[in-house]
N, CA and C atoms as an extended XYZ file, in Angstrom:
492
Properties=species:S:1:pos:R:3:atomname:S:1:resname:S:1:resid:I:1 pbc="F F F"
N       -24.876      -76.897        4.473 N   UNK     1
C       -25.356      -75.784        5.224 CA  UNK     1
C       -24.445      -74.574        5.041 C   UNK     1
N       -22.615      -74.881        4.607 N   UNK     2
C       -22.227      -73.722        4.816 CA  UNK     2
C       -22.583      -73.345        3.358 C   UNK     2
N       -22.889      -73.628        2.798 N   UNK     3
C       -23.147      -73.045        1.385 CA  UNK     3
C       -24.313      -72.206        1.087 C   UNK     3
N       -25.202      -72.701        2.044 N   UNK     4
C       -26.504      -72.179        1.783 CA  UNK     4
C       -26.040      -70.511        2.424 C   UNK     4
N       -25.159      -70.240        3.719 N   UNK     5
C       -24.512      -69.297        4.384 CA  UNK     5
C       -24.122      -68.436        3.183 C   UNK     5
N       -23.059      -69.239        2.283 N   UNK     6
C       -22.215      -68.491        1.925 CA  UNK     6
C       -23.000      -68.309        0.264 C   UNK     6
N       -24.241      -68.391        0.139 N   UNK     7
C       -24.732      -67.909       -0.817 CA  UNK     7
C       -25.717      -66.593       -0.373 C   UNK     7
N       -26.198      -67.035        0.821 N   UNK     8
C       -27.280      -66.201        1.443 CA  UNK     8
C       -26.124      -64.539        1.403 C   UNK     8
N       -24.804      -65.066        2.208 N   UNK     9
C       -23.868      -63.580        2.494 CA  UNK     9
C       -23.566      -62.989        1.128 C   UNK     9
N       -22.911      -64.018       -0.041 N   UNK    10
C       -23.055      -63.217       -1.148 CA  UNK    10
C       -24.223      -62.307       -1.685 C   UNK    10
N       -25.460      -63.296       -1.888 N   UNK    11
C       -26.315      -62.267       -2.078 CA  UNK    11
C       -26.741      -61.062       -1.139 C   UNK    11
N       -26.344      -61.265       -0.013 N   UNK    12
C       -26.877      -59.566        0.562 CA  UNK    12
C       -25.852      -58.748        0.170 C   UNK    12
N       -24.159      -59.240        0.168 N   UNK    13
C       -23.492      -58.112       -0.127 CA  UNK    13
C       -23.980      -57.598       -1.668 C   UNK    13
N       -24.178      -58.368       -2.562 N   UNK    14
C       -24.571      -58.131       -3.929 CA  UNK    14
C       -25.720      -56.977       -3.886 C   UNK    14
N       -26.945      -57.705       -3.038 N   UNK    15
C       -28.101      -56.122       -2.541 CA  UNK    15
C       -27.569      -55.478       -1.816 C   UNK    15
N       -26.781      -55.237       -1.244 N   UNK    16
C       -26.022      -54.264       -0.686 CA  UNK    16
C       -25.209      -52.979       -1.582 C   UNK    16
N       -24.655      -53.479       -2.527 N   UNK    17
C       -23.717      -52.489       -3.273 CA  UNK    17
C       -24.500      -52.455       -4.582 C   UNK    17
N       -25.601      -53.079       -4.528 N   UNK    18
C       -26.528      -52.471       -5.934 CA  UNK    18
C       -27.781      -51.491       -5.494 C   UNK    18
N       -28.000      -51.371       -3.921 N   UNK    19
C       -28.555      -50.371       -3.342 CA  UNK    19
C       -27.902      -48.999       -3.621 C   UNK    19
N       -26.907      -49.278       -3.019 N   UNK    20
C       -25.907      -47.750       -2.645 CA  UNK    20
C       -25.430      -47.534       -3.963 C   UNK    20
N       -25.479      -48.083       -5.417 N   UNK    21
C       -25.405      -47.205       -6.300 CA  UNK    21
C       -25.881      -45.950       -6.811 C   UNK    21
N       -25.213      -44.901       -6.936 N   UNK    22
C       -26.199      -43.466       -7.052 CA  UNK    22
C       -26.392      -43.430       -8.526 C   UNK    22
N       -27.546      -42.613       -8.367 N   UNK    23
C       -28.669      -42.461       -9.601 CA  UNK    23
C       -27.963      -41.657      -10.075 C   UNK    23
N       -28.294      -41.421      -11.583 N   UNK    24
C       -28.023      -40.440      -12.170 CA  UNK    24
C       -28.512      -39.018      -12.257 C   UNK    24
N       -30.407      -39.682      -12.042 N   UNK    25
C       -31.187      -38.432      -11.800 CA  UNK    25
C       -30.732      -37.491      -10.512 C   UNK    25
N       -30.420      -38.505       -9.591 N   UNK    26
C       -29.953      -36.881       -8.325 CA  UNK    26
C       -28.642      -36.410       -8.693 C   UNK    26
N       -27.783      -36.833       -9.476 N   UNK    27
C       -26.915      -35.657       -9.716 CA  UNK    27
C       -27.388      -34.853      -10.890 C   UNK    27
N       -28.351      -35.219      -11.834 N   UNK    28
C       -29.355      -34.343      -12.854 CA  UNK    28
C       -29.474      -33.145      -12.246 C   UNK    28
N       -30.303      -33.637      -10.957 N   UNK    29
C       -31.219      -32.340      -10.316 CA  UNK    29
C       -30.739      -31.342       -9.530 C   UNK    29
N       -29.363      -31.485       -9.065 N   UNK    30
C       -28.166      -31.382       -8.488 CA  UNK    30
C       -27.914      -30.204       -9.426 C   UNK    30
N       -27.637      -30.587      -10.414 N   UNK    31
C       -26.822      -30.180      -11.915 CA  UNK    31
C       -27.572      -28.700      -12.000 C   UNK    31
N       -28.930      -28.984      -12.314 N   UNK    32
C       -30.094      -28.104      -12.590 CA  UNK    32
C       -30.456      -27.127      -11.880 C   UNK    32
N       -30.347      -27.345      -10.439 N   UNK    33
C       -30.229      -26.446       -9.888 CA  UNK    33
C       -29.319      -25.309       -9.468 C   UNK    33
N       -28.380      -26.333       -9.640 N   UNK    34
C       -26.976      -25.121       -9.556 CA  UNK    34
C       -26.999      -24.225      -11.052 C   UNK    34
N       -27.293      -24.765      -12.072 N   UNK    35
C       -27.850      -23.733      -13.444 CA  UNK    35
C       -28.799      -22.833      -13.274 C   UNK    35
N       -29.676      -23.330      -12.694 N   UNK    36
C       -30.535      -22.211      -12.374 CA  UNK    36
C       -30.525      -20.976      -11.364 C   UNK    36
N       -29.551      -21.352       -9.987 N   UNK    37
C       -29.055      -20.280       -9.431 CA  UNK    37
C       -27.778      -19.587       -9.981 C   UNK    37
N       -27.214      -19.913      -10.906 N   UNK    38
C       -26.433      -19.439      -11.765 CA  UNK    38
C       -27.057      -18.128      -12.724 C   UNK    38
N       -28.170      -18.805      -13.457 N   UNK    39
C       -28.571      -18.118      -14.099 CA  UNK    39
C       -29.310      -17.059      -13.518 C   UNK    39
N       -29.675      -17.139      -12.314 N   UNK    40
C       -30.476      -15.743      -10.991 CA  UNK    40
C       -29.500      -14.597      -11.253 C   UNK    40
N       -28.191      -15.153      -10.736 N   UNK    41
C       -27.483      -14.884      -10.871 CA  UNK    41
C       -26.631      -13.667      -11.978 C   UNK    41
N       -26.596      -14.332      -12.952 N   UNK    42
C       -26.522      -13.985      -14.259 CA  UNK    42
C       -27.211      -12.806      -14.479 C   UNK    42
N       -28.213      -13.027      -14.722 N   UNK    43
C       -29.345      -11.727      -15.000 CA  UNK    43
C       -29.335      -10.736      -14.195 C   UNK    43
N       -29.354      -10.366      -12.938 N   UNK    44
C       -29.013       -9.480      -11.637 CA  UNK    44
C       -27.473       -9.130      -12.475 C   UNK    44
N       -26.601       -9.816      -12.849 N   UNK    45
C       -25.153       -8.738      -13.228 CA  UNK    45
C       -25.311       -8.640      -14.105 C   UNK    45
N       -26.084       -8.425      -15.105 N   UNK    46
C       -26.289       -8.083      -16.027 CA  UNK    46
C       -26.847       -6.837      -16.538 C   UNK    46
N       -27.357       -5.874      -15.052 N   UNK    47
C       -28.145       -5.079      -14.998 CA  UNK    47
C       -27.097       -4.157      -14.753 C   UNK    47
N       -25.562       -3.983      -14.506 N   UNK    48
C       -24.534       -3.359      -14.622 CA  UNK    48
C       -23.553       -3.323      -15.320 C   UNK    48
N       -22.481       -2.118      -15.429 N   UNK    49
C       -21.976       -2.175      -16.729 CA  UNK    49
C       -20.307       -3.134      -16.394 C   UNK    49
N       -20.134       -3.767      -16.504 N   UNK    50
C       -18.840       -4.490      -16.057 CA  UNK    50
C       -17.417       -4.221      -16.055 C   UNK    50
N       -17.674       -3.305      -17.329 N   UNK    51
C       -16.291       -2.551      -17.477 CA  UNK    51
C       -15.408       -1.644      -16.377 C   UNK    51
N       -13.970       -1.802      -16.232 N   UNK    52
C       -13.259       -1.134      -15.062 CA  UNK    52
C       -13.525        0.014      -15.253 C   UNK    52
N       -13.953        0.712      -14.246 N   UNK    53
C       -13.606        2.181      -14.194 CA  UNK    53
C       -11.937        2.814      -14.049 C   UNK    53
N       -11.666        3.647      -15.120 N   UNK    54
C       -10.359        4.281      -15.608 CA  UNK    54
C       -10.106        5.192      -15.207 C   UNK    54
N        -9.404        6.203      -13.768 N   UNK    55
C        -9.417        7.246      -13.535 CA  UNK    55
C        -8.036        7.923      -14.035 C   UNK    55
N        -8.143        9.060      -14.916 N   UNK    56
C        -6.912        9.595      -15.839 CA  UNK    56
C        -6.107       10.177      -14.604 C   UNK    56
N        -4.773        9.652      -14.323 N   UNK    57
C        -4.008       10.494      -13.833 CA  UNK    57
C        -3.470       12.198      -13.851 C   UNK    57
N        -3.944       13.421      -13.676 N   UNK    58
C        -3.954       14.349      -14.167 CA  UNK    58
C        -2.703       14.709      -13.148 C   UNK    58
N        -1.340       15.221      -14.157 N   UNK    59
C        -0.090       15.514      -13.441 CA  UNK    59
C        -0.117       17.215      -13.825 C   UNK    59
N        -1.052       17.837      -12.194 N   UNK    60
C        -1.104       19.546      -11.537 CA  UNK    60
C        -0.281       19.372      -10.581 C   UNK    60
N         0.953       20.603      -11.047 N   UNK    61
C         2.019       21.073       -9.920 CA  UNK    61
C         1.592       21.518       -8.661 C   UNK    61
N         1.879       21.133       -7.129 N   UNK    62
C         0.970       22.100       -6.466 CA  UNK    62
C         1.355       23.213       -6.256 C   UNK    62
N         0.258       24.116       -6.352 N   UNK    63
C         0.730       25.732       -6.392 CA  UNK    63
C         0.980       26.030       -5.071 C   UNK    63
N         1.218       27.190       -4.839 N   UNK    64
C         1.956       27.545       -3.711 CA  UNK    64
C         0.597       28.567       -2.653 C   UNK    64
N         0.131       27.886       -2.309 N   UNK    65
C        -1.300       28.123       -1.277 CA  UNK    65
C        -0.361       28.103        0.366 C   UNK    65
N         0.433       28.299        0.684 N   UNK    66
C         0.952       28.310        1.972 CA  UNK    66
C         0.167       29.807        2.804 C   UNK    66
N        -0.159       30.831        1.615 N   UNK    67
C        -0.525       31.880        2.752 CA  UNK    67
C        -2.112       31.303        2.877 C   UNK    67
N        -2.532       30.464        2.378 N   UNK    68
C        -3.769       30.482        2.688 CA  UNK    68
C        -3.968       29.265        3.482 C   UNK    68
N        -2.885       28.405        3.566 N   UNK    69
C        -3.005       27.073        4.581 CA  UNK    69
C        -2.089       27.426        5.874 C   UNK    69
N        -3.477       27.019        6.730 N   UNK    70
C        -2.937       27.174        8.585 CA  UNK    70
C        -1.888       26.548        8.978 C   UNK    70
N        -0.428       26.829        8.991 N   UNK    71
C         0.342       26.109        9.658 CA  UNK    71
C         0.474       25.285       10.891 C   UNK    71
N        -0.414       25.760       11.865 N   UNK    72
C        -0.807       25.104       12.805 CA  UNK    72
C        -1.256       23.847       12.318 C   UNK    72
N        -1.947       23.428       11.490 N   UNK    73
C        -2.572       22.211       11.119 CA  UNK    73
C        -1.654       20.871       10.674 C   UNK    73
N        -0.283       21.243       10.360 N   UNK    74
C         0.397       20.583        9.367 CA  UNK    74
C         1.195       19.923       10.268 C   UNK    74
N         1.359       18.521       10.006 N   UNK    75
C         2.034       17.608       10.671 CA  UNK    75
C         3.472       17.701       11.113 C   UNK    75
N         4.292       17.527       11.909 N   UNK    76
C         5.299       18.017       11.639 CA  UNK    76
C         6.029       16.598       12.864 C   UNK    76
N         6.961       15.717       12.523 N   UNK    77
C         7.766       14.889       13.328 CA  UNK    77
C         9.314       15.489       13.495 C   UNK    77
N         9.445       14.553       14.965 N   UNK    78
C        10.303       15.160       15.755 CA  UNK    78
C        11.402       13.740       16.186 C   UNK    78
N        12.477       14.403       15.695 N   UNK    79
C        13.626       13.157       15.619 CA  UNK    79
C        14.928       13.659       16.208 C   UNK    79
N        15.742       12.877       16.888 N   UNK    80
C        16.248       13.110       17.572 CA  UNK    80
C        17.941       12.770       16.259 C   UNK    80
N        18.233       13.827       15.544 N   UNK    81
C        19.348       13.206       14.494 CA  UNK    81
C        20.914       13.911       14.580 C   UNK    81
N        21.848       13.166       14.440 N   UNK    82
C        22.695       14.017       14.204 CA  UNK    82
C        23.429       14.065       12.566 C   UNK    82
N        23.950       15.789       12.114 N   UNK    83
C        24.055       15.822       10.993 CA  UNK    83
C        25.113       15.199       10.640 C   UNK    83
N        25.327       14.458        9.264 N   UNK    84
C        26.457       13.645        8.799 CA  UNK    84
C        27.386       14.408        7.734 C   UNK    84
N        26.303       15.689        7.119 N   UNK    85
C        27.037       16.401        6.143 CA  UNK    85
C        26.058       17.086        5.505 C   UNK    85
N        26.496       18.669        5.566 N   UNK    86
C        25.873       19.724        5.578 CA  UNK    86
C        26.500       20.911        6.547 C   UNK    86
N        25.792       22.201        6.672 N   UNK    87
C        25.871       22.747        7.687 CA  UNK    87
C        25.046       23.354        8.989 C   UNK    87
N        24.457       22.151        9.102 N   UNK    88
C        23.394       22.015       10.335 CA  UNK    88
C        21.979       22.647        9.952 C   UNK    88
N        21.428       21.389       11.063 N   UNK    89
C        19.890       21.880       10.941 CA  UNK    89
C        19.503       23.030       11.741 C   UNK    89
N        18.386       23.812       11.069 N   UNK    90
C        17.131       25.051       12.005 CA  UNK    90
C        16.185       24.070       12.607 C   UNK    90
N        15.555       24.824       13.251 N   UNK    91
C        14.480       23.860       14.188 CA  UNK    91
C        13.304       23.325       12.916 C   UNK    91
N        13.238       24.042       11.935 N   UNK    92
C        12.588       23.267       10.982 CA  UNK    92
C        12.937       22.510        9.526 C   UNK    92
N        12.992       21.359        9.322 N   UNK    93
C        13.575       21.061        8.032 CA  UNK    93
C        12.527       20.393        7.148 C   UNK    93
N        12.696       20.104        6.181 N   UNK    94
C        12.015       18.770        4.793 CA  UNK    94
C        12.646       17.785        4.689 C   UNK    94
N        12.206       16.805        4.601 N   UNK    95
C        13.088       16.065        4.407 CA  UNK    95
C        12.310       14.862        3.515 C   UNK    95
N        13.371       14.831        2.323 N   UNK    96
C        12.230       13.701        1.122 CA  UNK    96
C        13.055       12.589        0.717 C   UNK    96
N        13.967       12.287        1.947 N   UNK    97
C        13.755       10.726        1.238 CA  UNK    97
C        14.490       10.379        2.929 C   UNK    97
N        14.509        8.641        3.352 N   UNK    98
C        14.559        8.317        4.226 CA  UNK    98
C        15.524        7.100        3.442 C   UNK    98
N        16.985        6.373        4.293 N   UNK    99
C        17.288        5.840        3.772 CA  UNK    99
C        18.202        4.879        4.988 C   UNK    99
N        18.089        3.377        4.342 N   UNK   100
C        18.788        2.678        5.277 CA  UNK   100
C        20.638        2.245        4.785 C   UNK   100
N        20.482        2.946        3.833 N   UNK   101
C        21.774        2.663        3.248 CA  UNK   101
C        22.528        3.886        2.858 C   UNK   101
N        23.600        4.530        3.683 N   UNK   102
C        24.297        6.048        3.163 CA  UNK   102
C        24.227        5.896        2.068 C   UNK   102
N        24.669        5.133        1.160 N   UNK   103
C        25.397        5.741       -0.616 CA  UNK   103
C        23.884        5.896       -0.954 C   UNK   103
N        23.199        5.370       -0.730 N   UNK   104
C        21.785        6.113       -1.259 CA  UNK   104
C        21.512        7.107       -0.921 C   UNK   104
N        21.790        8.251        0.309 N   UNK   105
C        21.072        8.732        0.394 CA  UNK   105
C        22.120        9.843        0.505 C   UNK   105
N        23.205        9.498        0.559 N   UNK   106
C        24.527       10.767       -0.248 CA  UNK   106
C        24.020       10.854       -1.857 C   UNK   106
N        23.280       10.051       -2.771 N   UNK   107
C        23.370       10.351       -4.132 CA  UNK   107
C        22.123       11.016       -4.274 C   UNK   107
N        20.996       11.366       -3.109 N   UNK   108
C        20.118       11.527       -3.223 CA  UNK   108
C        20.702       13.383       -2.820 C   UNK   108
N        21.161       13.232       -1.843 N   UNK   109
C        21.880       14.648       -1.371 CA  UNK   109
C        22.947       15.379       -2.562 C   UNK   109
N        23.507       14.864       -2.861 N   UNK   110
C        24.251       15.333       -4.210 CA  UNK   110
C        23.295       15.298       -5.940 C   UNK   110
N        22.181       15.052       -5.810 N   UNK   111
C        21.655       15.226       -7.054 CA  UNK   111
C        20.659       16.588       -6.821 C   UNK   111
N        20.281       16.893       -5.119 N   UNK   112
C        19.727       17.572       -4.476 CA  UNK   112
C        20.474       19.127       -5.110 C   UNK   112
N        21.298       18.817       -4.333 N   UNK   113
C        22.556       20.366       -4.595 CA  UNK   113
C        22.921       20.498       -6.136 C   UNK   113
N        22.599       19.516       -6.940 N   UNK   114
C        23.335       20.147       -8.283 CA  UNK   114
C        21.391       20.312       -8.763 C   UNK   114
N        20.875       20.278       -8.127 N   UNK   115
C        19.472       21.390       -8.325 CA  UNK   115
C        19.489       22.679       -7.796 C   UNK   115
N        20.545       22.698       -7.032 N   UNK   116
C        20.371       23.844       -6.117 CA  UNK   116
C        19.959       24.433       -4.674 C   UNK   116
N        19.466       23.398       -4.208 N   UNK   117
C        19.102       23.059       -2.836 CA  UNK   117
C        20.606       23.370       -1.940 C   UNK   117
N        20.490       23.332       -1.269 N   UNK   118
C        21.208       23.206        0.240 CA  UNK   118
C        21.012       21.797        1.415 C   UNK   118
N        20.958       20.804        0.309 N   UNK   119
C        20.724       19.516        1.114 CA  UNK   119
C        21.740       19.145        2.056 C   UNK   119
N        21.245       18.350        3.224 N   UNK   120
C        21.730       18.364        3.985 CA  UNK   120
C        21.878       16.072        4.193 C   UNK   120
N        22.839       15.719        4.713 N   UNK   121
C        22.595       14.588        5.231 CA  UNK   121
C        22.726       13.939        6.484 C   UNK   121
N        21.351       14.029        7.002 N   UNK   122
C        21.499       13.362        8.838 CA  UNK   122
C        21.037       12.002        9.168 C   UNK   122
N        21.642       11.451       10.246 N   UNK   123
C        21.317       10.139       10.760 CA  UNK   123
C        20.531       10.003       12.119 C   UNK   123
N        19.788        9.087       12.185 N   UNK   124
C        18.980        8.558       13.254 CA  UNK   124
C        18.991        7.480       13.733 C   UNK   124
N        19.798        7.548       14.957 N   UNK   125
C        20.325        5.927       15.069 CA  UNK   125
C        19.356        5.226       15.546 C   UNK   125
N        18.185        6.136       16.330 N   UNK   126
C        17.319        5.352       16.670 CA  UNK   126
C        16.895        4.026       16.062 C   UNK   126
N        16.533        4.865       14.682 N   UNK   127
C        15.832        3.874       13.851 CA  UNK   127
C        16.943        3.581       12.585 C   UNK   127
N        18.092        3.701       12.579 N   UNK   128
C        19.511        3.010       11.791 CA  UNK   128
C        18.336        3.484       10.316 C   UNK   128
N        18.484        5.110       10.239 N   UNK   129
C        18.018        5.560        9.099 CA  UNK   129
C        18.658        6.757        8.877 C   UNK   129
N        19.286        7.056        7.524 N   UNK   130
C        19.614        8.596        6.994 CA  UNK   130
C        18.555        9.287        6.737 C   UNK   130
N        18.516       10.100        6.914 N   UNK   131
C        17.262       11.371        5.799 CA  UNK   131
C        18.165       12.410        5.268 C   UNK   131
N        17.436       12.383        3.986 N   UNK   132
C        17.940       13.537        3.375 CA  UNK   132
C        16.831       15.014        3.544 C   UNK   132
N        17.345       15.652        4.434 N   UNK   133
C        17.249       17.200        4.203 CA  UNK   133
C        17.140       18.067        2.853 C   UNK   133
N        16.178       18.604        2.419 N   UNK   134
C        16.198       19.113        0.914 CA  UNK   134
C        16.851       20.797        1.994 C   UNK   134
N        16.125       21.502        2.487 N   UNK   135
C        15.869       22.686        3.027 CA  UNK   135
C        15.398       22.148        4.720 C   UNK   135
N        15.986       23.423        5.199 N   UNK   136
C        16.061       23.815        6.848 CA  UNK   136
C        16.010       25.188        7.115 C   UNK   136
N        14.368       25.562        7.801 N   UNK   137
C        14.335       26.836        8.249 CA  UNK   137
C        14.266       27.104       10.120 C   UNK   137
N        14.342       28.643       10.318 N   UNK   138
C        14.102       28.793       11.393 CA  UNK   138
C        12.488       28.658       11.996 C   UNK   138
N        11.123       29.211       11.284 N   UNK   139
C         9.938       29.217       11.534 CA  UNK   139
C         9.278       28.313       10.398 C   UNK   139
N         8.098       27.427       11.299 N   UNK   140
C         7.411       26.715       10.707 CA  UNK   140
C         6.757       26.974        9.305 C   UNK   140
N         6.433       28.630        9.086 N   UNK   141
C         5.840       28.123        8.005 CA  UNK   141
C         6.663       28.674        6.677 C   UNK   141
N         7.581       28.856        6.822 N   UNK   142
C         8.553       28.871        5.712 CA  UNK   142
C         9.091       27.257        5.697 C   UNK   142
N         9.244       26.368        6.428 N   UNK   143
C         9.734       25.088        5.912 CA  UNK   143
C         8.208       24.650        5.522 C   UNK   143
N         6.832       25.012        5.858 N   UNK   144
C         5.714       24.264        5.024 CA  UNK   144
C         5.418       24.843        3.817 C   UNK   144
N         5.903       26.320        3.535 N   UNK   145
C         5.631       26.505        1.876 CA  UNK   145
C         6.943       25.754        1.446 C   UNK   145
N         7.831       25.390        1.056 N   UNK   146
C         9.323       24.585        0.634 CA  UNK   146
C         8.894       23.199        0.466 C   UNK   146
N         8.300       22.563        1.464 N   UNK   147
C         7.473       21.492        1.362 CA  UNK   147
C         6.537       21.292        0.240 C   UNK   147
N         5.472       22.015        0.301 N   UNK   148
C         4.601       22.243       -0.571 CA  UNK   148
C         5.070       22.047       -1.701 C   UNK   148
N         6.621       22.924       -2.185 N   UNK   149
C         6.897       22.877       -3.402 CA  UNK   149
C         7.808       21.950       -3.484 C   UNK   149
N         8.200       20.987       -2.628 N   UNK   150
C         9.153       20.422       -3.051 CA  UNK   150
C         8.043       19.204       -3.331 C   UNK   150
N         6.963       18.662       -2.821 N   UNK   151
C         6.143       17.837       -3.016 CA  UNK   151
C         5.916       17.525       -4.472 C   UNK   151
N         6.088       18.723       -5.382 N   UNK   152
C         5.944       18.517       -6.629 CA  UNK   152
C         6.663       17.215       -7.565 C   UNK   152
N         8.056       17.251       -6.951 N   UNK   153
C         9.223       16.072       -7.220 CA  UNK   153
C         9.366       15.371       -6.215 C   UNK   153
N         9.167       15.058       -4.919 N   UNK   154
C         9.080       14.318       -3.878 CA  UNK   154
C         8.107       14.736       -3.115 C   UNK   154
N         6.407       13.660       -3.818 N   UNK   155
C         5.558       13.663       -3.256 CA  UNK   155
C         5.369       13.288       -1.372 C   UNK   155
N         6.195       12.469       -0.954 N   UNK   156
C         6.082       11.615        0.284 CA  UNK   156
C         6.846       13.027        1.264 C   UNK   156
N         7.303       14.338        0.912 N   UNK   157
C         8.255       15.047        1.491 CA  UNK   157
C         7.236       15.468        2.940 C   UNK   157
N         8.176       15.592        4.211 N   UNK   158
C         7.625       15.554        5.477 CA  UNK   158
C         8.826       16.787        6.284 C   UNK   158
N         7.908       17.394        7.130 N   UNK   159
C         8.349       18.075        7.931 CA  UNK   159
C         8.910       17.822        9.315 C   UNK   159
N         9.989       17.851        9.463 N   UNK   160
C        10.888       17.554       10.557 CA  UNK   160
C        10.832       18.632       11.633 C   UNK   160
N        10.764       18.476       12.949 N   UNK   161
C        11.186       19.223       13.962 CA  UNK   161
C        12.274       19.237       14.473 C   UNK   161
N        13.338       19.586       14.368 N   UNK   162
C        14.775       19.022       15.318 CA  UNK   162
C        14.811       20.165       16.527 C   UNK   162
N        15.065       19.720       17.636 N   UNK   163
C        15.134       20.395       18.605 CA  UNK   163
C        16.545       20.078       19.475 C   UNK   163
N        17.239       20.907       19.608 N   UNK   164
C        18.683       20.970       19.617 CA  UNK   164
C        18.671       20.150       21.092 C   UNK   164
């Protein structure tokens, strides 16, 4: 009797794991269909041109439009700094480079002046940062034409307010 058991259990596990073998055809159709939404696919990008678009960098100085731009409009931040070397700030300055390390931003101030500038170097402890000062005026829009032109070689250049 136990044999007849233990033939009966073999054979179901045997129909058991020759059931649950998978076909080949459903991963066929599987296959086929994912080709064919591929190929939907396909044809729809095909109807555009694929190639990157290349925009030529064109290097124009900016000209000096200050009488025709509203000073009122122009951004201007306000920091609370004291000077490290120079001979002090006007209520308006430039300032084109920001630095967390002095010897950077003394070599930035000394390459400044052997251009000819009147650079200046101040600190902000707030934020444990130097800036270098290119130019410092008394009225706003003489430090935004200076800007303007200094933007030419220090695009990122920003207008400072210091208020004594």
């Amino acid at each position: 009797m136990k044999k007849y058991w233990a033939i009966c259990a073999g054979l179901c596990v045997v129909l058991a794991f020759s059931s649950c073998k998978s076909k080949e055809s459903a991963y066929r159709k599987a296959y086929d269909k994912a080709k064919a939404q591929d190929a939907a696919v396909t044809t729809t990008e095909t109807d555009y041109d694929n190639t990157p678009v290349v925009t030529p960098f064109v290097d124009t100085p900016v000209t000096d439009n200050s009488s025709a731009e509203n000073t009122d409009n122009v951004a201007v931040r306000s920091e609370n700094l004291t000077v490290v070397s120079g001979s002090g700030l006007k209520a308006y300055s430039v300032v084109v480079g920001s630095f967390s390390v002095k010897s950077n931003a003394e070599s930035l101030v000394s390459r400044l002046r052997s251009q000819g500038y009147d650079a200046q170097l101040a600190y902000n402890s707030n934020r444990d940062m130097y800036r270098v000062v290119a130019s410092t005026y008394a009225d706003k829009a003489s430090a935004v034409q200076s800007r303007t032109k200094l933007r030419n070689t220090y695009p990122d250049a920003w207008l400072l307010y210091y208020g004594y």
